[in-house]
ZADO-1210 file (C-alpha; in nm, 4 decimals, padded with zeros to 6 digits):
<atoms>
<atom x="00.0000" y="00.0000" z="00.0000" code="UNK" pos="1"/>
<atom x="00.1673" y="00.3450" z="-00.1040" code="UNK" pos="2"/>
<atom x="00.0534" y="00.6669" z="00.0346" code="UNK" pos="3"/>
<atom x="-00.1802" y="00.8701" z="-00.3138" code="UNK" pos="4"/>
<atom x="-00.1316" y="01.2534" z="-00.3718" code="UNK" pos="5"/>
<atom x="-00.4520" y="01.4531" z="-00.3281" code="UNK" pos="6"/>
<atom x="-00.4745" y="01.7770" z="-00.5092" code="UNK" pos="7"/>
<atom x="-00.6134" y="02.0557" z="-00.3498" code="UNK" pos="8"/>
<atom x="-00.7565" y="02.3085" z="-00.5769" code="UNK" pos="9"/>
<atom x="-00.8825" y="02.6880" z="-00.4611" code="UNK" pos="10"/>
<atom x="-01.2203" y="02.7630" z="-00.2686" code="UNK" pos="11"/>
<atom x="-01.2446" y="03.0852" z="-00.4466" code="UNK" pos="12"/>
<atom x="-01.0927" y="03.1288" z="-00.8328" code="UNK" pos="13"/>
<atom x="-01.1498" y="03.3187" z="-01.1375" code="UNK" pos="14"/>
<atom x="-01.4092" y="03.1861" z="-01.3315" code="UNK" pos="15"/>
<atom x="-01.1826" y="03.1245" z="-01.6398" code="UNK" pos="16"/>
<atom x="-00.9815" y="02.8928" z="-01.4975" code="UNK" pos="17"/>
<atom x="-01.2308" y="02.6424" z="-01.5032" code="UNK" pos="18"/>
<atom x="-01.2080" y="02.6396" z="-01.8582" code="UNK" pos="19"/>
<atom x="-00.8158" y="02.5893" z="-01.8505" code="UNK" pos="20"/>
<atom x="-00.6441" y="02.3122" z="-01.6535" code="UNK" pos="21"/>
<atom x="-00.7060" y="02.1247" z="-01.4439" code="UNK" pos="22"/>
<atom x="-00.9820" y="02.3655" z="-01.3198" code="UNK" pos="23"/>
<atom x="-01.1974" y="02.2106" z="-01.5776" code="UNK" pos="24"/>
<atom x="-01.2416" y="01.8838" z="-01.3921" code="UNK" pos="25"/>
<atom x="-01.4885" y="02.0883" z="-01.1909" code="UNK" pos="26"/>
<atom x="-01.6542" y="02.2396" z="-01.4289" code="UNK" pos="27"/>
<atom x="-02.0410" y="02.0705" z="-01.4772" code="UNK" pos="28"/>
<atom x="-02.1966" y="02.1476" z="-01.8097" code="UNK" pos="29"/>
<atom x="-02.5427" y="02.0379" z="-01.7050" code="UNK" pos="30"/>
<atom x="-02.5316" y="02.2395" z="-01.3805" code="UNK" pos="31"/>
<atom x="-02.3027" y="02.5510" z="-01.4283" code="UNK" pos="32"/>
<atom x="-02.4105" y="02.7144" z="-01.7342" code="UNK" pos="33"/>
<atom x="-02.7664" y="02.5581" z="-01.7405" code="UNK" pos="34"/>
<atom x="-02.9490" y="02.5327" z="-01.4060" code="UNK" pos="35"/>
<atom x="-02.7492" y="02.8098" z="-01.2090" code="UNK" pos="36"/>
<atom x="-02.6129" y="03.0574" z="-01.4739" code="UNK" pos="37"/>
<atom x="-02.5429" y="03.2569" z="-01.1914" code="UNK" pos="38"/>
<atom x="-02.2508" y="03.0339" z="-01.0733" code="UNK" pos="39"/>
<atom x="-02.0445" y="03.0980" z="-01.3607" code="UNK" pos="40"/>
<atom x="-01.9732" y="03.5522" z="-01.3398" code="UNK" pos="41"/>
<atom x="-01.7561" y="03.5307" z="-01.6996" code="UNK" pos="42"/>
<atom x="-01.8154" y="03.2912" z="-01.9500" code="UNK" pos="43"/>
<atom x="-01.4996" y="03.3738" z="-02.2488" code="UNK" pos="44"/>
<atom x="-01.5953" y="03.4717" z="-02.6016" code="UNK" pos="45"/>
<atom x="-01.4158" y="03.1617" z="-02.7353" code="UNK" pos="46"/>
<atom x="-01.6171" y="02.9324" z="-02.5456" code="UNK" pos="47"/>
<atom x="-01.8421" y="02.7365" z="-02.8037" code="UNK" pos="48"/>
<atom x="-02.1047" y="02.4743" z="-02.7059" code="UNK" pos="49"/>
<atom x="-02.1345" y="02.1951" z="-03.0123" code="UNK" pos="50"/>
<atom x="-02.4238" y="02.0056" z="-02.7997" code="UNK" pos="51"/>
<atom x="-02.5733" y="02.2433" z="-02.5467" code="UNK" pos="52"/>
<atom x="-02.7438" y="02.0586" z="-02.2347" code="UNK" pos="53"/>
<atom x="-03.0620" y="01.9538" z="-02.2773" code="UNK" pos="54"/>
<atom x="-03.1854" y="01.8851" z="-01.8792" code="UNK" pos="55"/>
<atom x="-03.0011" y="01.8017" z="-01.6168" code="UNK" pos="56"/>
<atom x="-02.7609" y="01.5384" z="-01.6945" code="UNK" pos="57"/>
<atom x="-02.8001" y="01.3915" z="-01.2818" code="UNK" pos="58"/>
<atom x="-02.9938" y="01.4008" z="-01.0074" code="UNK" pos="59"/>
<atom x="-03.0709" y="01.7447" z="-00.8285" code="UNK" pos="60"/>
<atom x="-03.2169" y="01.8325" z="-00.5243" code="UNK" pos="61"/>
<atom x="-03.3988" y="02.1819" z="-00.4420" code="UNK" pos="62"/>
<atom x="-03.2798" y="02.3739" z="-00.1848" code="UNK" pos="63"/>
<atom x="-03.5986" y="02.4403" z="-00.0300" code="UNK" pos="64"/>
<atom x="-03.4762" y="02.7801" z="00.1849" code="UNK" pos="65"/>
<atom x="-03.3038" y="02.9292" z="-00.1943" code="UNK" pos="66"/>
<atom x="-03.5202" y="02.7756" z="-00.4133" code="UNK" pos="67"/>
<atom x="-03.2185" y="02.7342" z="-00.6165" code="UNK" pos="68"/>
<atom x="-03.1444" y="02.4025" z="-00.7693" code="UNK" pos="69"/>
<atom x="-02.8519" y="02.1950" z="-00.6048" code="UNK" pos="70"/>
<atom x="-02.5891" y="01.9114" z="-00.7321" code="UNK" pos="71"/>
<atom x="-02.6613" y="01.5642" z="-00.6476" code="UNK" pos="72"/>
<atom x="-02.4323" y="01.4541" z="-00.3509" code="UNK" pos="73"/>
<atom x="-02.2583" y="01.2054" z="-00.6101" code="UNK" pos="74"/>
<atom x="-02.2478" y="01.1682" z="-00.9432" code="UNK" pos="75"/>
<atom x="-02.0312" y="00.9832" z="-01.2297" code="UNK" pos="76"/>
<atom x="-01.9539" y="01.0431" z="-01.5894" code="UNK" pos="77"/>
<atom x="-01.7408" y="00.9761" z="-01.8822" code="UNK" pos="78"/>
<atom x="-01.5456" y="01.2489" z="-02.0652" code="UNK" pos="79"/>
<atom x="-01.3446" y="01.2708" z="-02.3581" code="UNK" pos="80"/>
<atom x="-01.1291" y="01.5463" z="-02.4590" code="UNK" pos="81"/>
<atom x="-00.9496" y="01.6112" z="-02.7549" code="UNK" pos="82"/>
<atom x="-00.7317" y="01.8802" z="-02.9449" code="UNK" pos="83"/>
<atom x="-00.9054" y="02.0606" z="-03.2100" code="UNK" pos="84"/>
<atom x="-00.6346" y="02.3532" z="-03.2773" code="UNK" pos="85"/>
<atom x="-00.6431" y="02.4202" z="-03.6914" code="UNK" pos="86"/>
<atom x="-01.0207" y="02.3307" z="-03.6630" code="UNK" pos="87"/>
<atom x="-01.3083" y="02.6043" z="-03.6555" code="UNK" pos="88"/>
<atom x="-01.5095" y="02.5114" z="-03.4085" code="UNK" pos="89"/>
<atom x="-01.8503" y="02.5388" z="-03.6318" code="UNK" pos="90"/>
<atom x="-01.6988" y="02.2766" z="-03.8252" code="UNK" pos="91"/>
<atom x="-01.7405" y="02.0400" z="-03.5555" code="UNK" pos="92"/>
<atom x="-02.0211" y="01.7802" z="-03.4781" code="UNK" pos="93"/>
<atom x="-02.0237" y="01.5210" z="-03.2193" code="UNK" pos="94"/>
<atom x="-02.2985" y="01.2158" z="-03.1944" code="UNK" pos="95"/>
<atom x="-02.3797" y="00.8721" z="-03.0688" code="UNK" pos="96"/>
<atom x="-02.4107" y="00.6039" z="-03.2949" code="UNK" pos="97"/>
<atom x="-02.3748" y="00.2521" z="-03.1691" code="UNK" pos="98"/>
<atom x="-02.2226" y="00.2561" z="-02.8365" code="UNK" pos="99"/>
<atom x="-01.9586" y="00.4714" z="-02.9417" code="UNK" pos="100"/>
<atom x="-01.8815" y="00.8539" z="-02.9217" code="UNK" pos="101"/>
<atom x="-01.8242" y="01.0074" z="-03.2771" code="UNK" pos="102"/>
<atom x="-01.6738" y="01.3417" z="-03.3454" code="UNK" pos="103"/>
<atom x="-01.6221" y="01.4687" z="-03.7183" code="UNK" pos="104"/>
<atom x="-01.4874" y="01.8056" z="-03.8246" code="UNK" pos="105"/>
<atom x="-01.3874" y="01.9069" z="-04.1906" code="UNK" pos="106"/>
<atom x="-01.1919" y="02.2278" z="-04.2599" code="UNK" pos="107"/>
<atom x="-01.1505" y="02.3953" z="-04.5811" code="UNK" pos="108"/>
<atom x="-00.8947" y="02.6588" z="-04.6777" code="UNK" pos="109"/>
<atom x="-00.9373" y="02.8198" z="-05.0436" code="UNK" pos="110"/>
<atom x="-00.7105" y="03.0311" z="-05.2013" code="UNK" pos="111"/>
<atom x="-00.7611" y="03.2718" z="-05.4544" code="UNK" pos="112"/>
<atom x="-00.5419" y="03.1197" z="-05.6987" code="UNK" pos="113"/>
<atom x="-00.7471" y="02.7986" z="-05.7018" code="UNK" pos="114"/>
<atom x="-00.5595" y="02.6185" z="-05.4585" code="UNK" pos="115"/>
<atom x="-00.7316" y="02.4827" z="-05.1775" code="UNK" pos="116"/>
<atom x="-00.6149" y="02.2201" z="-04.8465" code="UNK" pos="117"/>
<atom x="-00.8788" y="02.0399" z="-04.6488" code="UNK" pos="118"/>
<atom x="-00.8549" y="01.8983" z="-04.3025" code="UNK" pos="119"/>
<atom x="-01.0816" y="01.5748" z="-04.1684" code="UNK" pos="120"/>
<atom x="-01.1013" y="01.4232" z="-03.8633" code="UNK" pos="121"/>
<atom x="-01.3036" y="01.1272" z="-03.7604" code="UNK" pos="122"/>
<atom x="-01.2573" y="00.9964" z="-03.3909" code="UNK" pos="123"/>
<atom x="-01.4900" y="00.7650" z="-03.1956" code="UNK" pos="124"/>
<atom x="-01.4915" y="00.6194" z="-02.8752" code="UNK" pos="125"/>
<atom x="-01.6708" y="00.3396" z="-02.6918" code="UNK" pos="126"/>
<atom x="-01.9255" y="00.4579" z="-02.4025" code="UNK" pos="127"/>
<atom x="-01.9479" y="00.2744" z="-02.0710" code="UNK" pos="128"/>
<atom x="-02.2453" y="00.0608" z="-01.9990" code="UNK" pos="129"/>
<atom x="-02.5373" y="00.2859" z="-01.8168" code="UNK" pos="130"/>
<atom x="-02.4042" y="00.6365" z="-02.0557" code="UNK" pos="131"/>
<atom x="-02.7182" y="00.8299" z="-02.0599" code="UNK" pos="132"/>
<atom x="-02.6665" y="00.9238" z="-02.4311" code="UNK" pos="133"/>
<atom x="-02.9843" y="01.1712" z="-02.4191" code="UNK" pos="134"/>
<atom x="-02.7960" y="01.3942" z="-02.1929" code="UNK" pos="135"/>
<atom x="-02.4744" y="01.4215" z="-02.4258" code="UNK" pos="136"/>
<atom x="-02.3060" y="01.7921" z="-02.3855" code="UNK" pos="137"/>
<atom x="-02.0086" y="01.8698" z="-02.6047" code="UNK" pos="138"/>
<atom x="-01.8084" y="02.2128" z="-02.6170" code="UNK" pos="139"/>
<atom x="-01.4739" y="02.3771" z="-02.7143" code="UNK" pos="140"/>
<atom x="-01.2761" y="02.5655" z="-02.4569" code="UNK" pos="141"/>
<atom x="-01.0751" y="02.8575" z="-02.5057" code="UNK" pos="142"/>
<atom x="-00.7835" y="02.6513" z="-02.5286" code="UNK" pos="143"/>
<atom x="-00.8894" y="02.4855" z="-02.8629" code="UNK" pos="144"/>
<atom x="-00.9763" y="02.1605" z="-02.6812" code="UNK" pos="145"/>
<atom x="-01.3166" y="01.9998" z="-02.7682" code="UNK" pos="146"/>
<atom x="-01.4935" y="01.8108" z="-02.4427" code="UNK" pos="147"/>
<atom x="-01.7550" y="01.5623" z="-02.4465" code="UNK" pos="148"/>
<atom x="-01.9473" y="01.4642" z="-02.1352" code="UNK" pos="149"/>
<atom x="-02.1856" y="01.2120" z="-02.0727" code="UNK" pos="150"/>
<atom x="-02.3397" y="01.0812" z="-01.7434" code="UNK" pos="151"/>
<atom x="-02.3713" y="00.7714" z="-01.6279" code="UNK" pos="152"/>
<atom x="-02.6663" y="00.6035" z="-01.4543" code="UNK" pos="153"/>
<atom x="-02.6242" y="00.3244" z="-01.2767" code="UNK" pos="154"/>
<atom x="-02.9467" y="00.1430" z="-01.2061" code="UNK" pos="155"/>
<atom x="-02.8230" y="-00.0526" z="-00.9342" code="UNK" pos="156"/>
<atom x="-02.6141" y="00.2328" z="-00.7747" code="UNK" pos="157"/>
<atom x="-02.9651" y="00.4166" z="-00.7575" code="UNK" pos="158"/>
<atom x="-03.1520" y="00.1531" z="-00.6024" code="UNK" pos="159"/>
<atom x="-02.9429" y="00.0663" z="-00.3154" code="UNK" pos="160"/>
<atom x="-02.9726" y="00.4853" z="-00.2725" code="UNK" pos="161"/>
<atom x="-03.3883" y="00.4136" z="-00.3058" code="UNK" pos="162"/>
<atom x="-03.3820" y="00.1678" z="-00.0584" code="UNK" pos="163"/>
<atom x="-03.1220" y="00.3474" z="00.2010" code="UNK" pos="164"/>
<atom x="-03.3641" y="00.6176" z="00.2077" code="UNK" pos="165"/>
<atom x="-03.6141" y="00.4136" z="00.3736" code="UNK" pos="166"/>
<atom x="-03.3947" y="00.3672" z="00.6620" code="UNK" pos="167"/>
<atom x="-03.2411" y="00.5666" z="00.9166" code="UNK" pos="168"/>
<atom x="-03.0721" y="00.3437" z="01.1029" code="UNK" pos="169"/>
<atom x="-02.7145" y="00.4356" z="00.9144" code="UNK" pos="170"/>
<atom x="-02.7822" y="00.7988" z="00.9776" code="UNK" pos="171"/>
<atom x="-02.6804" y="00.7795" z="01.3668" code="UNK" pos="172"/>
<atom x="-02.2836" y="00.7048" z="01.2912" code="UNK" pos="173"/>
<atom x="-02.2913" y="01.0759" z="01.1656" code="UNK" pos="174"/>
<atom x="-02.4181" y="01.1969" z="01.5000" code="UNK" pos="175"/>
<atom x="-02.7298" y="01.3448" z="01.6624" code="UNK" pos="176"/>
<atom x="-02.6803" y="01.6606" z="01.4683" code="UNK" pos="177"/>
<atom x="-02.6869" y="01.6529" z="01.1030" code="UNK" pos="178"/>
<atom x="-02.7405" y="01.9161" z="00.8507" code="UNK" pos="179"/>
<atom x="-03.0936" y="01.8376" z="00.6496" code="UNK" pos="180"/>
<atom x="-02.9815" y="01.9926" z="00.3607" code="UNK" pos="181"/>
<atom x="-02.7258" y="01.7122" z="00.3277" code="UNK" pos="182"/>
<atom x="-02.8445" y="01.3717" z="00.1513" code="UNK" pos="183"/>
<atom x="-02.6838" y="01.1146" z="00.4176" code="UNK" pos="184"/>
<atom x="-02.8128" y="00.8412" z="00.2550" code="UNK" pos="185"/>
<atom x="-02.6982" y="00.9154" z="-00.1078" code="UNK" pos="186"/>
<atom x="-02.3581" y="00.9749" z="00.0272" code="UNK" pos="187"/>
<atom x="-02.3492" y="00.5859" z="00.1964" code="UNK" pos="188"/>
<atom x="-02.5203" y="00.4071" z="-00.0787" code="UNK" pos="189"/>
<atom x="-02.5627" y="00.6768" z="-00.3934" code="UNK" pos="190"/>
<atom x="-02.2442" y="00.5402" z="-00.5568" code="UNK" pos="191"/>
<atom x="-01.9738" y="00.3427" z="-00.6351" code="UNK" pos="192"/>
<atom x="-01.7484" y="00.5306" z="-00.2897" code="UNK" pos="193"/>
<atom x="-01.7552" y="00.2713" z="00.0324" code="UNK" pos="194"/>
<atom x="-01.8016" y="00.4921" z="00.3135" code="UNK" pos="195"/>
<atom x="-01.8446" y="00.4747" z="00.6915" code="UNK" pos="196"/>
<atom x="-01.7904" y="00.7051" z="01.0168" code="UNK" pos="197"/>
<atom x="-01.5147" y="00.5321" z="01.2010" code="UNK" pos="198"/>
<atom x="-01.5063" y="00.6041" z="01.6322" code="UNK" pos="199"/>
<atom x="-01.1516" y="00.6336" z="01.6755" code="UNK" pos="200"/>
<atom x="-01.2059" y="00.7085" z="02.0826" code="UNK" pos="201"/>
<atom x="-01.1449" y="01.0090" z="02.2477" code="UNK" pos="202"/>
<atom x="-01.4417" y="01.1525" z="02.1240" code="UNK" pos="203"/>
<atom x="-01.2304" y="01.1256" z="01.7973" code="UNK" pos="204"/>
<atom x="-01.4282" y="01.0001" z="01.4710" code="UNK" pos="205"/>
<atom x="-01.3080" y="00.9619" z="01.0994" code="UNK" pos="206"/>
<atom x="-01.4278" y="00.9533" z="00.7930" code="UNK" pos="207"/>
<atom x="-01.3401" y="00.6682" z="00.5607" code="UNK" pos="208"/>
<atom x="-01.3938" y="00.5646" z="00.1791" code="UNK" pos="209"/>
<atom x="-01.2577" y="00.3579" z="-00.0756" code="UNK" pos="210"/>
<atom x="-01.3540" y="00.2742" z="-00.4253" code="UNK" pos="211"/>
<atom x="-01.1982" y="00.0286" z="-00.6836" code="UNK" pos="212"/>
<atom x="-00.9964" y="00.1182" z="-00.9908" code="UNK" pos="213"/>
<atom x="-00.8588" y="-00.2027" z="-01.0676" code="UNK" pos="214"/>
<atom x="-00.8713" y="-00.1256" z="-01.3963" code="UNK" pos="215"/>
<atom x="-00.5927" y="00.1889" z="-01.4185" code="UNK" pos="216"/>
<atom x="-00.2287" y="00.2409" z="-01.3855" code="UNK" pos="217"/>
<atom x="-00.0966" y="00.4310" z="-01.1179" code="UNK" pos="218"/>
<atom x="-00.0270" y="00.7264" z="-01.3159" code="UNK" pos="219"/>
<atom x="-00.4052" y="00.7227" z="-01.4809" code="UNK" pos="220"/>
<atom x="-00.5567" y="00.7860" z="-01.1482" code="UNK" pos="221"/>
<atom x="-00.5962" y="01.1231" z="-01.0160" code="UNK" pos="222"/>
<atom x="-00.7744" y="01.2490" z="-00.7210" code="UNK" pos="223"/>
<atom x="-00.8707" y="01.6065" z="-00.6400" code="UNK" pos="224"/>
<atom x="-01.0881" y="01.8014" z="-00.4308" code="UNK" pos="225"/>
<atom x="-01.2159" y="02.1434" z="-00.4418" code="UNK" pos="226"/>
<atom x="-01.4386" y="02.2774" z="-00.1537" code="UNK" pos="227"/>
<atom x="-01.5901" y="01.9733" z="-00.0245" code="UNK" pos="228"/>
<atom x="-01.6052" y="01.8071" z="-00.3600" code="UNK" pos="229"/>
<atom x="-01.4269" y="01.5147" z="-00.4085" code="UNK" pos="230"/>
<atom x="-01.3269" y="01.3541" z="-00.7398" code="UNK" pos="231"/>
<atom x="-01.1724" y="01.0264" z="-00.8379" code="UNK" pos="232"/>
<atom x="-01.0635" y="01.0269" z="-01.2138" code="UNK" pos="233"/>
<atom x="-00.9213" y="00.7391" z="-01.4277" code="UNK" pos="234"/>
<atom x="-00.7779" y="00.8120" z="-01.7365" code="UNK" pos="235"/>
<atom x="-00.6537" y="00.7057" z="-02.0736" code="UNK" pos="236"/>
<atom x="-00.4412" y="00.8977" z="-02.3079" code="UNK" pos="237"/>
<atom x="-00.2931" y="00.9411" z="-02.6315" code="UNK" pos="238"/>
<atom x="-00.0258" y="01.2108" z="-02.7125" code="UNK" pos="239"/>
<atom x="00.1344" y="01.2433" z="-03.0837" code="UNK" pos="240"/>
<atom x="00.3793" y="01.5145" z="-03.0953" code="UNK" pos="241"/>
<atom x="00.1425" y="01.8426" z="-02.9982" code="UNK" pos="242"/>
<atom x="-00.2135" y="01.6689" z="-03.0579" code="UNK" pos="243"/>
<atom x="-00.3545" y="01.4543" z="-02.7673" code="UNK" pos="244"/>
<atom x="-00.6292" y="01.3132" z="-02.7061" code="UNK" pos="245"/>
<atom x="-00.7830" y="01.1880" z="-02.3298" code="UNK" pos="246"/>
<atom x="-01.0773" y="00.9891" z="-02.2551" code="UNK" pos="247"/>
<atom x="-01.1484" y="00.8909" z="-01.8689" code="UNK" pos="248"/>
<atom x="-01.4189" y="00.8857" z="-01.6366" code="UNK" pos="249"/>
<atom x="-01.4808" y="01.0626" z="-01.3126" code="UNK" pos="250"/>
<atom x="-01.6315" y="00.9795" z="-01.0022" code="UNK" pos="251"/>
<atom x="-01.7693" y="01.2634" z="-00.7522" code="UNK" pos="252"/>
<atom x="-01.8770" y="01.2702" z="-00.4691" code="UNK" pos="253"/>
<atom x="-01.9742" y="01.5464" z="-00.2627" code="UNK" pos="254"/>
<atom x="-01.8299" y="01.5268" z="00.1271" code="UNK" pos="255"/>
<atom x="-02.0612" y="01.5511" z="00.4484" code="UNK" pos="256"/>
<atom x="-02.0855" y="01.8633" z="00.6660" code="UNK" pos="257"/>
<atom x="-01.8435" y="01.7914" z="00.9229" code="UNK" pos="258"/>
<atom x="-01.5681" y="01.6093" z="00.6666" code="UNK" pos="259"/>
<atom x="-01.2094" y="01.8152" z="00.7902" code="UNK" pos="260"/>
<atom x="-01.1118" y="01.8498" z="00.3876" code="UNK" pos="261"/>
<atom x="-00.7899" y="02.0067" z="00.4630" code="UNK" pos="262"/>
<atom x="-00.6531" y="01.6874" z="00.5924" code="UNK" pos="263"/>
<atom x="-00.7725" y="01.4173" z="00.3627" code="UNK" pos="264"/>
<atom x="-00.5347" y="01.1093" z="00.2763" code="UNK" pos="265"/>
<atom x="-00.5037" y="00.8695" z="00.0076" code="UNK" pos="266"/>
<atom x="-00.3689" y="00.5516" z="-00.0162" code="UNK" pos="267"/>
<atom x="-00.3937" y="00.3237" z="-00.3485" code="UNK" pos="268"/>
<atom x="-00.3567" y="-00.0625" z="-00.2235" code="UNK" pos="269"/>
<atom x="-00.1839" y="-00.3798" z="-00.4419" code="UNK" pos="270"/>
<atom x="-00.5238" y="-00.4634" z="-00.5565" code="UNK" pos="271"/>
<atom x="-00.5986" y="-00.1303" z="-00.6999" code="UNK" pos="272"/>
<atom x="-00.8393" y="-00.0133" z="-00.4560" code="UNK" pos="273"/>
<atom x="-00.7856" y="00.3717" z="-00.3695" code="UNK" pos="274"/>
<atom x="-00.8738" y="00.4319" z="00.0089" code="UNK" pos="275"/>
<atom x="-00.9153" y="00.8303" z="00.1383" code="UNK" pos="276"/>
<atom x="-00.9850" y="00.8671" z="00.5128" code="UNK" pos="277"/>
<atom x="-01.0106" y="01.2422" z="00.6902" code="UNK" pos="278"/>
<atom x="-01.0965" y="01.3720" z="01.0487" code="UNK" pos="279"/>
<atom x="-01.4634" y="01.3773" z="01.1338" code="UNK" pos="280"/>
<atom x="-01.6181" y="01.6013" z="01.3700" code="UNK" pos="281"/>
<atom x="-02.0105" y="01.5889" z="01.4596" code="UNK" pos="282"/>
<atom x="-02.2027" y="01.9241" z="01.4805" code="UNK" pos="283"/>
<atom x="-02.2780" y="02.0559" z="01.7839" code="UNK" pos="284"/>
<atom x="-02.5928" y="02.1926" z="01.7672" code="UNK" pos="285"/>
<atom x="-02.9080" y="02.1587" z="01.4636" code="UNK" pos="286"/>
<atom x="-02.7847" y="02.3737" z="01.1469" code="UNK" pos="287"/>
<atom x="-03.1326" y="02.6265" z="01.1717" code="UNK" pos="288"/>
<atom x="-03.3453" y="02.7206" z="00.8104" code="UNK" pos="289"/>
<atom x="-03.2941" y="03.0577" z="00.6847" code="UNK" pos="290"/>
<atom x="-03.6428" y="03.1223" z="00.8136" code="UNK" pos="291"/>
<atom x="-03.5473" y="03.0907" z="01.1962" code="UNK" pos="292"/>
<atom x="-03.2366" y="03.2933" z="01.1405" code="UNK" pos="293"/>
<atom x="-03.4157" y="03.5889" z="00.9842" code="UNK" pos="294"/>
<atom x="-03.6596" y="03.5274" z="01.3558" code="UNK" pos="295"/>
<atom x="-03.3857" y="03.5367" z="01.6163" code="UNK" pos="296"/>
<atom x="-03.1925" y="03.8153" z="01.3916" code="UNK" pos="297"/>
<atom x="-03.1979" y="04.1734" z="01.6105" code="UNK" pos="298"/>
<atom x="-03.4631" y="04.4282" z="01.4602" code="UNK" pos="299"/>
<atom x="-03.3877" y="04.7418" z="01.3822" code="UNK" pos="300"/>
<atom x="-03.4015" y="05.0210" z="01.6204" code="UNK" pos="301"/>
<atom x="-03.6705" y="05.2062" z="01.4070" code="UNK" pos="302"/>
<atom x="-03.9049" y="04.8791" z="01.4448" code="UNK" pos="303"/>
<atom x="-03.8192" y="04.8258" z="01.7939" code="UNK" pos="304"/>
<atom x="-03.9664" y="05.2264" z="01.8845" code="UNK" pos="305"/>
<atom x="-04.2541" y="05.1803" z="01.7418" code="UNK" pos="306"/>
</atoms>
């Protein structure tokens, strides 16, 4: 078992840099530019959707205090991305046919003089089982780099999360105290992540998780977190001279109230199984609804002398 790099990325960052980088790991198509314009503040002229979302590409909850729509505690999906530079993005079209991912594009450069050079390109890539193909997005950053995303439903992954909602019982290991705008039971059995609240004594608990990814190299596994957002992401990639192309998969999930982020570890075992454990500490008191903190807030003096 050898200790596995986490990489922290910042709480607060300019909204570009999801579009470059790493950054764009966290970037959701189906949520940030579609349900909640308002998270993304700049959106660059050079961004171009091919396939614009449709829906919502994974489960949502309402937050019932906002009435804004929220991300699912945990979702998965598979990505491909791919470098389009010498292509106009217009020129681009991406589609399912088969199983398989297909992206064409077909440049033409005329001259006056009669002479003429066209560019094709025809890639296609398999889709995991459970792709929700009616929910493909597809866009070109400002870095010339074309990204297709599709979400994956598992149908047995949201079952056991059907039937964990009917029960409590696995709720207490988080404490007496938990925040209701947190799914609890999503987080234990909405995905692929094995996870558990560990009593460590001395009124000391941790969080632990693992998930398998038996089937990636060392170097193809990446995981990242950004607020309380974690990510697991196994990749594939092909690099010829300054084209490249990358298709992988993430899996998210989003941490409990109480998870001490800052001090997540990693550890990636001889069977391939990636295990990330962090403090743990219970709230204290019931988190109160915008509604009783407006109540108890002081009035003004103006109300109070009347």
């Amino acid at each position: 078992m050898a200790f596995f790099p986490i990489y922290h990325y910042r709480l607060h960052n300019n909204p570009n840099d999801r579009y470059f980088g790493d950054q764009l790991d966290f970037f959701d198509p189906w949520h940030d530019l579609n349900t909640s314009p308002t998270t993304v503040l700049v959106v660059p002229n050079t961004f171009r959707w091919i396939n614009e979302p449709q829906g919502s590409g994974h489960a949502q909850t309402v937050d019932k205090h906002s009435n804004k729509t929220a991300k699912a505690p945990n979702f998965e999906k598979f990505r491909v991305q791919l470098n389009i530079a010498g292509f106009n993005p217009e020129s681009i079209k991406t589609k399912v046919e088969n199983g398989k991912v297909i992206v064409e594009a077909k440049q033409e450069e005329r001259q006056p003089d009669g002479d003429y050079n066209i560019r094709e390109l025809r890639k296609s890539y398999p889709l995991p089982d459970h792709a929700d193909v009616n929910h493909l997005v597809s866009y070109v950053t400002p870095s010339k780099v074309l990204v297709i995303e599709v979400p994956i439903h598992n149908p047995e992954v949201e079952r056991r999360r059907d039937e964990a909602k009917k029960r409590t019982q696995n709720l207490a290991q988080f404490g007496q105290h938990r925040d209701s705008l947190f799914d609890y039971s999503s987080f234990l059995h909405g995905s692929d992540f094995q996870s558990r609240i560990v009593d460590k004594g001395d009124n000391q608990k941790q969080l632990e998780m693992s998930i398998e990814m038996k089937n990636y190299k060392p170097d193809e596994i990446k995981v990242s977190v950004k607020n309380n957002e974690l990510m697991v992401k196994g990749e594939h990639r092909h690099a010829d001279g300054n084209n490249f192309e990358r298709s992988f998969f993430f899996k998210s999930i989003t941490l409990p109230p109480g998870t001490q982020v800052e001090q997540l570890k990693s550890q990636l075992t001889d069977h391939g199984q990636i295990k990330i454990e962090a403090p743990y500490i219970e709230q204290k008191e019931p988190t109160k609804s915008v509604e009783q903190q407006q109540q108890e807030a002081p009035k003004p003096v103006e109300q109070q002398q009347k």
